[in-house]
Each structure stands twice: as C-alpha cells, then as structure tokens.
C-alpha positions in Angstrom: 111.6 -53.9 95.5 114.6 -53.0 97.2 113.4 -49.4 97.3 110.0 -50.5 99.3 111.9 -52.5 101.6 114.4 -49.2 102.2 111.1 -47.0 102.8 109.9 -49.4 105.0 112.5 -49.7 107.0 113.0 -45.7 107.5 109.4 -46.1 108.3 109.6 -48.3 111.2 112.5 -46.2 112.3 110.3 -42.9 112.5 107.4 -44.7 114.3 109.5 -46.0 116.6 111.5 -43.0 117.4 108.9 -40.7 117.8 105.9 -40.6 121.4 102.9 -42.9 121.4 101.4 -39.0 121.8 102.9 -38.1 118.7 101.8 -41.3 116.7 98.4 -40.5 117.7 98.6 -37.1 116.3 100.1 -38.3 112.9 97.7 -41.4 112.8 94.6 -38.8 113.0 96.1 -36.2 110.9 96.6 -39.4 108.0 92.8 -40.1 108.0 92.0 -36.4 107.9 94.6 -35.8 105.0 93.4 -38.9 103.0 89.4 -38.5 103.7 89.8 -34.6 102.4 91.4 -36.0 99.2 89.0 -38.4 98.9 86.0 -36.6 99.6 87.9 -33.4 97.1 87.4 -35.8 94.2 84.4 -34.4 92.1 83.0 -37.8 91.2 81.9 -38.5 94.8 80.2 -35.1 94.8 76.5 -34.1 94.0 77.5 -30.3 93.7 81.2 -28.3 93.4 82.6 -28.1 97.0 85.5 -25.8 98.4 88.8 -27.6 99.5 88.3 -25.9 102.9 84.6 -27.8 103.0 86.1 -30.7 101.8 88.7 -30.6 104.7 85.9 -29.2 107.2 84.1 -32.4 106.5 86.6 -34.7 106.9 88.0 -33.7 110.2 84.3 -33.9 111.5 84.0 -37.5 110.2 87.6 -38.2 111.8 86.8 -36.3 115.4 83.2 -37.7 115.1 81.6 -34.6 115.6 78.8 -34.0 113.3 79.4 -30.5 112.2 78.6 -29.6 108.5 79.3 -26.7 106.2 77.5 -28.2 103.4 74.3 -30.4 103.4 75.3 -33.6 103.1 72.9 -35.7 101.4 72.3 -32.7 98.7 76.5 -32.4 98.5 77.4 -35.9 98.3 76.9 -38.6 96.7 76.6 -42.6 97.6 80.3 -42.6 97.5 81.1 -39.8 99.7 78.3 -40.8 102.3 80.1 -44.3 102.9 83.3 -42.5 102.7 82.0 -40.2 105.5 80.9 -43.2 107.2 84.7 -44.9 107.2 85.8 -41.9 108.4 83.5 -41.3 111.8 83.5 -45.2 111.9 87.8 -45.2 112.5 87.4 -42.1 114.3 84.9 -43.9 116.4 86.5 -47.1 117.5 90.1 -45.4 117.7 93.1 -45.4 115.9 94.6 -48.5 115.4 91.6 -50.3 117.3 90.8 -52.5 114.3 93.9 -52.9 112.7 95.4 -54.4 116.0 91.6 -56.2 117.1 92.8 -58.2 113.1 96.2 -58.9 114.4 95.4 -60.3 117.5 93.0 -62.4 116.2 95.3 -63.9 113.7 98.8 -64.3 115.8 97.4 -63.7 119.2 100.3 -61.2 120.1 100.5 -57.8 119.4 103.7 -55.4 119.6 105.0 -53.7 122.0 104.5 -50.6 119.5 100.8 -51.0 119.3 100.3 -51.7 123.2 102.2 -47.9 123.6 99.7 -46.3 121.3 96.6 -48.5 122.6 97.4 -47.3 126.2 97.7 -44.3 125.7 94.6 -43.2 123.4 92.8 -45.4 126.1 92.9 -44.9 129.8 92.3 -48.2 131.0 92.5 -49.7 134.9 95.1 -52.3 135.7 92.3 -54.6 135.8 91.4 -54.7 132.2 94.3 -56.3 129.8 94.5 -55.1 126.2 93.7 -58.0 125.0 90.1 -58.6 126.1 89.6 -54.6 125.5 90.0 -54.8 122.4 87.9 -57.8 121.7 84.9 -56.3 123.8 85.5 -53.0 121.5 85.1 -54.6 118.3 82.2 -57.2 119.6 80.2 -54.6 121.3 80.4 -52.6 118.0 79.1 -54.7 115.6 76.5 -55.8 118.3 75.4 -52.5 118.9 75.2 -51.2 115.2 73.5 -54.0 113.8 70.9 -54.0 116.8 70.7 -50.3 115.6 70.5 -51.1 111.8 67.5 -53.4 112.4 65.7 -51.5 114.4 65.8 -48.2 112.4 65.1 -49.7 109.6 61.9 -51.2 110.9 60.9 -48.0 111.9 61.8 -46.2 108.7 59.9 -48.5 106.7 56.7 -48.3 108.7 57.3 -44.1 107.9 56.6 -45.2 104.1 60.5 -45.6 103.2 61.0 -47.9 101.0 63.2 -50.9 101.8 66.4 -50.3 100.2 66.3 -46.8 101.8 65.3 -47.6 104.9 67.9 -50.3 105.5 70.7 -47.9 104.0 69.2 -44.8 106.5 68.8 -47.0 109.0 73.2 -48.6 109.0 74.2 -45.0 108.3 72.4 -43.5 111.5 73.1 -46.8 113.6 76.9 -46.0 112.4 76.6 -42.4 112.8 74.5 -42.2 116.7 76.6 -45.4 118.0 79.6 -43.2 116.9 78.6 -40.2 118.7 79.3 -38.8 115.0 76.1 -36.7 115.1 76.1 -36.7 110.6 72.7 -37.3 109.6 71.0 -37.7 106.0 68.2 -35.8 107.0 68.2 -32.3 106.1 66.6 -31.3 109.6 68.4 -33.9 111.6 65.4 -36.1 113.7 63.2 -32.8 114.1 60.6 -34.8 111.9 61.2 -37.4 114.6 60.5 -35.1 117.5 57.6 -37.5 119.0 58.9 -40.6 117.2 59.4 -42.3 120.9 61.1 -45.3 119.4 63.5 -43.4 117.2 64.3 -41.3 120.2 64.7 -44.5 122.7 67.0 -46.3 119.8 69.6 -43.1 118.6 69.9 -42.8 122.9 70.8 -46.1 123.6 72.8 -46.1 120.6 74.7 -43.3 121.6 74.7 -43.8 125.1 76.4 -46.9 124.0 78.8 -45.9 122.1 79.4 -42.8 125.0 79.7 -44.4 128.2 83.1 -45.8 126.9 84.2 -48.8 126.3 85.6 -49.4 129.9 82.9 -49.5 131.6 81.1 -52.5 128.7 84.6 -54.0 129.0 83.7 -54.1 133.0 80.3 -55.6 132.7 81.5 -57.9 130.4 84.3 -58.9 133.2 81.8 -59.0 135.7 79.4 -61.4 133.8 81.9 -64.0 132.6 84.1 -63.9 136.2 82.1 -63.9 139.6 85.3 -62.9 141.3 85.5 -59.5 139.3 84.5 -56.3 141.0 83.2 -53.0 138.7 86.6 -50.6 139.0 86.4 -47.6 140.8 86.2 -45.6 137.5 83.1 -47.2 135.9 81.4 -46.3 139.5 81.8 -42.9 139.0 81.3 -42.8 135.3 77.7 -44.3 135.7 77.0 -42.2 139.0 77.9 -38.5 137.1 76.1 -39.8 133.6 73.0 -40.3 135.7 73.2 -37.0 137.5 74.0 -34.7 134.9 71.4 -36.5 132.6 69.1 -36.4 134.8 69.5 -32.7 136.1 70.0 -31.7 132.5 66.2 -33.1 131.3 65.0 -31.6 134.2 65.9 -27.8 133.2 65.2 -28.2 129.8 62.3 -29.5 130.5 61.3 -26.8 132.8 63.0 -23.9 131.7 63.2 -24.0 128.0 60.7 -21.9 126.3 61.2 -23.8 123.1 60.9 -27.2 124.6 57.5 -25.8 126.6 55.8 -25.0 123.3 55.5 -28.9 123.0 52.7 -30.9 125.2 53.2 -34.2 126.3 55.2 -37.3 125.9 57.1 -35.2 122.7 57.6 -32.3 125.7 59.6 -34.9 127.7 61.2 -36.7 124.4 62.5 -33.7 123.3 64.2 -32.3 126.7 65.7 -35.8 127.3 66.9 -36.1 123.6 68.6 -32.4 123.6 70.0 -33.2 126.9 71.1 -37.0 125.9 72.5 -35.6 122.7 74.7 -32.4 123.8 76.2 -35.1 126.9 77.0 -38.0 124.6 78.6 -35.6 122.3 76.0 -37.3 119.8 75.4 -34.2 118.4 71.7 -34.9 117.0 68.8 -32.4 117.2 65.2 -33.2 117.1 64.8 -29.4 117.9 66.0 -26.1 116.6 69.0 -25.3 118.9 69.0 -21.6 117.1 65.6 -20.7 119.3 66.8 -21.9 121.9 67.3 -18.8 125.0 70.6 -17.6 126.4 70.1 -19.9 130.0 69.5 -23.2 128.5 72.5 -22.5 125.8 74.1 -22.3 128.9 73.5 -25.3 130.5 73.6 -27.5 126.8 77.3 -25.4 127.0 78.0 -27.4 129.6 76.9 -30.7 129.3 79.2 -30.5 125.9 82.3 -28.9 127.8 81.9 -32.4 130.2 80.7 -34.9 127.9 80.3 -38.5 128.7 83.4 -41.4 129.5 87.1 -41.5 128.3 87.7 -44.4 126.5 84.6 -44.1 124.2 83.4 -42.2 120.9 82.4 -38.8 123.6 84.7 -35.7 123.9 84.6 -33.3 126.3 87.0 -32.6 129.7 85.1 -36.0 130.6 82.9 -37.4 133.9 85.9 -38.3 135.5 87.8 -35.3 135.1 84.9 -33.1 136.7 84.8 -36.1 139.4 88.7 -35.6 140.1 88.0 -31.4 140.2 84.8 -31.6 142.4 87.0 -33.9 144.8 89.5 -31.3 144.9 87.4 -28.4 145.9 85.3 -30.6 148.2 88.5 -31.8 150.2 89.9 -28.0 150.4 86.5 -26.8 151.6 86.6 -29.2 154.3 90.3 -28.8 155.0 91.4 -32.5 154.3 94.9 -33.0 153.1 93.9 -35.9 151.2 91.9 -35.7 148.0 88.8 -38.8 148.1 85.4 -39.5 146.2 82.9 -42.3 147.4 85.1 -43.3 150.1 88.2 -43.9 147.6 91.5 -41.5 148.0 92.4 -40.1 144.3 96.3 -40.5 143.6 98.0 -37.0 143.3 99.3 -38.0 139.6 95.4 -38.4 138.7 95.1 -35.1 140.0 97.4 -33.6 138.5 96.2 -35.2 135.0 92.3 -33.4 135.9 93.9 -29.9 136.7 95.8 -30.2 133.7 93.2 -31.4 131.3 91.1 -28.4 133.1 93.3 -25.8 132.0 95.0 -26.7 128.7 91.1 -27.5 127.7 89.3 -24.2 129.2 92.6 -22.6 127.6 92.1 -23.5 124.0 88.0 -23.2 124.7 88.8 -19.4 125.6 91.5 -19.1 122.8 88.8 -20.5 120.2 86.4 -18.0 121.1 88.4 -15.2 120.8 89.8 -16.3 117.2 86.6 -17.3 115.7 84.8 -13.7 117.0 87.4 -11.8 114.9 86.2 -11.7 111.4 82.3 -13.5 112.2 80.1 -11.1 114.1 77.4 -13.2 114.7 75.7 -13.2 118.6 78.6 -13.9 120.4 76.4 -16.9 122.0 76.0 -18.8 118.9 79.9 -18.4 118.2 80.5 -19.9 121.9 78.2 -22.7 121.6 80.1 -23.5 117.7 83.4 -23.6 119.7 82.4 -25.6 122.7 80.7 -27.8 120.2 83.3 -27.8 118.0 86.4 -28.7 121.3 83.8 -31.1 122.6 83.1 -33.2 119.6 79.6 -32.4 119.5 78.1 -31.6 116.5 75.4 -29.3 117.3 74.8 -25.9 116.1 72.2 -22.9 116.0 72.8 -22.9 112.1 75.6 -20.3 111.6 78.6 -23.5 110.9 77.8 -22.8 107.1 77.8 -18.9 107.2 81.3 -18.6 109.1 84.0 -16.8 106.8 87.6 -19.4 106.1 89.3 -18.7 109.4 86.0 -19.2 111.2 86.0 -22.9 109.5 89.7 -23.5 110.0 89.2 -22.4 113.6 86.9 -25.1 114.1 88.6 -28.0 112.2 91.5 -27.4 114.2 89.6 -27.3 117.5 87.4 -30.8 116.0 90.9 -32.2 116.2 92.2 -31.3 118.9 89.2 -32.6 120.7 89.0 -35.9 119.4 92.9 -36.5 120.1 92.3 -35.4 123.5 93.8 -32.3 125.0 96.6 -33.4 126.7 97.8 -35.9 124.3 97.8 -32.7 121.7 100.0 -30.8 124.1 102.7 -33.9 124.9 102.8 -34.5 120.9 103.3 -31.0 120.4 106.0 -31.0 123.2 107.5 -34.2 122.0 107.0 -36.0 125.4 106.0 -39.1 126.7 104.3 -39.0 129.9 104.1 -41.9 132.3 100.4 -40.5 133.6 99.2 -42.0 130.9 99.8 -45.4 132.0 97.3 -48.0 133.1 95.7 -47.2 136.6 95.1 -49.2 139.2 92.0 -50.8 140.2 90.9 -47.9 142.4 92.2 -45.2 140.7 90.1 -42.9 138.1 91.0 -43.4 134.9 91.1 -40.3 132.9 
C-alpha cells in the first residue's frame, strides 16, 4: 500500500511539473499505447494482424480519422469493434473531457490541473466558462448520438437488417459520423447508400455536429437560455466560412467531377454534397470511389481536408478560423491597412501570430509527410498526397492504396494521424517543453483558434 501511495505521489509530481502541451501529448500517446495492446490481443481478432496494423488502427481510432489497413468488420471481432469505438469516442470528446464532465458533476469543482489541460486542448472565448462547456459537450453528445442511433437504425431495418443488427450498425455509425471518426462496418463505406437521401441527411448532420465544434453549440446554448448573450465573434466566422466552402465545394463537384456526372438526379447532388460535407468535416465517409476521382477535384477535396471545419470539435485541419485570420492578413496588406480586421472586428496581433504559425508548422509537416511517404511507395504521387493530407487532417478518406503502403509508409501516417488530432502547435510546444500564454481564453471578440 505504501508503495501505491509512493507511486502516486511521484505521479502527481510529473503531471504537475511538466506543460498542459505536454500532458496532452502523453494523455493521447496512453490511449494509443493501451488501444494497440488491446486491439494486439488475438482473441478480439477475426484474422492474425501485424503489430504495425494493430498500432495503425489504434492511432486512427484515437485521432478519429477513419483510415484502415485492414478491413475492419472481416479483422475484428465484437470486441475489437467496441474497442475501436472507445477509442474514436475519447478521441472525439477530448482528453480528459469526460473524466472532468464526472468530477464536476460530483464535487462541482475541478482543479486547477484539469482547467490547464481543458484550456488548452480547447480554444474557448472569455465568454464561455469551463464549466458550462463541458456540460454542453457531454449533453450535446449523448443527444446527438442517440438521435443518430434511432434514426439509423430505422433506416437499416427498413434495408432488410434485422433488428439486433441494425440497432448495433446504427450506434456504431451514429458514434463513428458524430465523431468525425470516418470507421465504418461496411466494407464499401455508404457507396450502397449513394441515393439513400435519409442516410446521407443523418451521417451530415451528425457530422456536421460533431464538426462545427463544440463552441459554437456551447454559444447557442448561451444564447437560448440568457437573452442578454450575444454569439462570439468566433462562432460568426465559423458558420460564415462552413457555409462558403460547403457550398462552393458542392458546387464544383457537382459540376466538374466526371465521376460524380455519371450519376443523374437527386443521387448526382447527394453525392457531390456528401463528398464535399465528408472531406470538410473531416468525417472521412465515402458514398463514392475517391480512387476515380480526376486530378482537379482531388485538388479541391485536398483542400477542404487541409482546412477542415471548427477548433474545439472532433474536425482537424489548419481550421475556418485559421484561414479567416490568413485571408485577413492578406486582405489588410493588399489594401495597405496597418491593422489586421474581418467583419468589421480588428484581429489581436497574438491571434495572428497563432494563424501564421499554425500555417507553417502545419504546411511544414504536410510537405515533410509527402516527401517521407514517396520514398519507398511509388504509387501516383497524387494518391500519396491526398493519404498525407488526409492522414494531417484527420480525415479518413482514401483512393484505396492505405492498405498497400510498405511499414514506413504506415508509420508515416500514424505519426502524422497524431500529430493532427493533438493539433500542430500544441505538438511543437510539447516537443519544446513550453507553455504558451496564446493559448489562453480569448476575449469576446477575438477568434479563437
């Protein structure tokens, strides 16, 4: 007993003495580390699976991005599947999110410890306490996936499921879309479901949801319950850029995309919006074949990853408000203004400072992943960019080479899944053993980032 106590206690110590940054890193790397042992284990396997898989697939659960290097319905069995599901479920709320939502709800008061870690992994306004965050995280969660589970299943039954299957596909895909995890039981991901308009409309909302971040619910929430409470600066810009880049995004995939022209009709349209909602949302779901797709609109789906969706919810990417702070920047310059603003709003230099930076550590590694991954896998280098991008981003989608890449190709990519879902920057403070006061709370008009 003594010995425990003696641990713990040299434990508390090393928490405490290391960066909120750093806890974040080690908190990640212990779900990755345990999730590989745990899915390693033959009994929760179908089929023998490398170490290197076994670890490929954990750090995709953990970074919620949806990339496979073994089919997971045929490689694991009930047991792995819901041990997948913990993992992109943690991943997907945060680390530390439920542990702290429990104490909260039990004592009412939380550490100074856990506040550190909580503001940091999320970029919250001034406006918002921790507190009612965390409460809106965890309630908007369970709303959303059950919501989710009903509704799928409903659906799946009517396809001829039966009802035990259903149920269980419809909570793992509720889970998995609300997540942005992009893992899927189907062996062809929703291209059975290409024209499904119901399915389509539910995994969006779902992941739209989960994507938008949970700032901007927290906001609503705020703005329901108090008359006095005004939407923060940042939840204006994050819905203004979704709608624009989702928008423009359907619109040239529609149009442009032989692939997606093939199709006539409402599945046409379906099928652009879903590619578009997917690759923005860092979802990572297909209900097409992304390895037909042509060089322009692997371009533009490039892209929409590279942004992705809101900080402070289950999307990677340099996020909407990043691009927001950059576009600002180039638009002031242009005109010659010394001052840096967006919808009327001057941006604070620190918050620019945070978007540059984000910009270059994340084009950096982006470029740095490329070049790694295309020396020993020769496949078009085109596929091996979109793997990366997906890969950084958190996405989850492929054109179908994730299974034929050699052991550095794979390691490449687990490393990048991680770095994405810790963030960039936060990678680079841990690694540099700072603390960084950027990463406090904003203030009501500032963009969070």
């Amino acid at each position: 007993m003594e010995k425990l106590k003696r641990i713990s206690k040299r434990y508390q110590k090393f928490k405490l003495g290391i960066s909120p940054q750093q806890n974040l890193l080690y908190g990640f790397l212990s779900y990755v580390f345990i999730g590989t042992l745990l899915l390693a284990l033959p009994i929760f396997q179908k089929a023998p699976i490398a170490f290197v898989d076994s670890l490929f697939m954990a750090t995709s659960a953990v970074s919620t991005t949806g990339l496979v290097t073994v089919p997971l319905a045929e490689s694991y069995n009930l047991g792995g599947q819901l041990i997948l599901l913990s993992l992109f479920q943690l991943g997907g709320i945060g680390y530390l999110t439920f542990t702290t939502f429990v104490i909260l709800s039990t004592t009412r008061k939380i550490t100074h410890w856990h506040q550190k870690i909580l503001k940091t992994e999320f970029a919250l306004p001034k406006t918002i306490t921790i507190g009612i965050f965390l409460k809106s995280v965890i309630l908007f969660t369970v709303i959303m996936e059950f919501l989710g589970t009903v509704l799928l299943t409903v659906i799946f039954t009517q396809e001829g499921q039966p009802f035990w299957t259903a149920l269980y596909n419809g909570f793992f895909h509720s889970v998995s879309a609300f997540c942005t995890a992009g893992f899927s039981l189907f062996g062809d991901g929703f291209v059975s479901y290409t024209a499904n308009g119901w399915v389509n409309v539910i995994i969006s909302l779902l992941a739209i949801s989960g994507s938008l971040g949970f700032i901007v619910i927290t906001d609503f929430y705020l703005l329901l319950r108090y008359k006095a409470h005004k939407l923060s600066f940042t939840t204006k810009i994050i819905l203004f850029g979704f709608l624009f880049l989702l928008t423009s995004g359907t619109i040239l995939v529609f149009a442009l995309e032989p692939t997606i022209n093939q199709l006539v009709g409402k599945e046409r349209f379906l099928a652009a919006f879903f590619q578009t909602m997917s690759a923005m949302t860092t979802v990572g779901f297909n209900s097409v074949d992304f390895g037909n797709f042509s060089q322009a609109i692997l371009l533009v789906i490039i892209f929409l990853m590279y942004v992705g969706a809101s900080p402070s919810g289950t999307a990677g990417g340099i996020k909407i408000t990043t691009l927001t702070a950059l576009i600002a920047i180039l638009k002031s310059r242009i005109q010659g203004n010394q001052q840096v603003t967006f919808l009327g709003k001057a941006i604070p230099q620190e918050r620019l400072s945070i978007a540059t930076s984000s910009f270059i550590f994340y084009s950096s590694i982006l470029v740095l992943g490329c070049f790694v991954i295309t020396l020993t896998n020769n496949h078009k280098f085109e596929n091996l960019f979109f793997e990366v991008a997906s890969a950084l981003g958190t996405v989850g989608l492929s054109t179908g080479i994730t299974s034929q890449l050699d052991v550095l190709g794979k390691l490449t990519l687990i490393v990048l899944m991680f770095i994405g879902r810790l963030g960039v920057l936060t990678f680079g403070f841990a690694l540099w053993h700072r603390n960084n006061k950027l990463f406090e709370p904003c203030e009501e008009e500032d963009i969070a980032l």
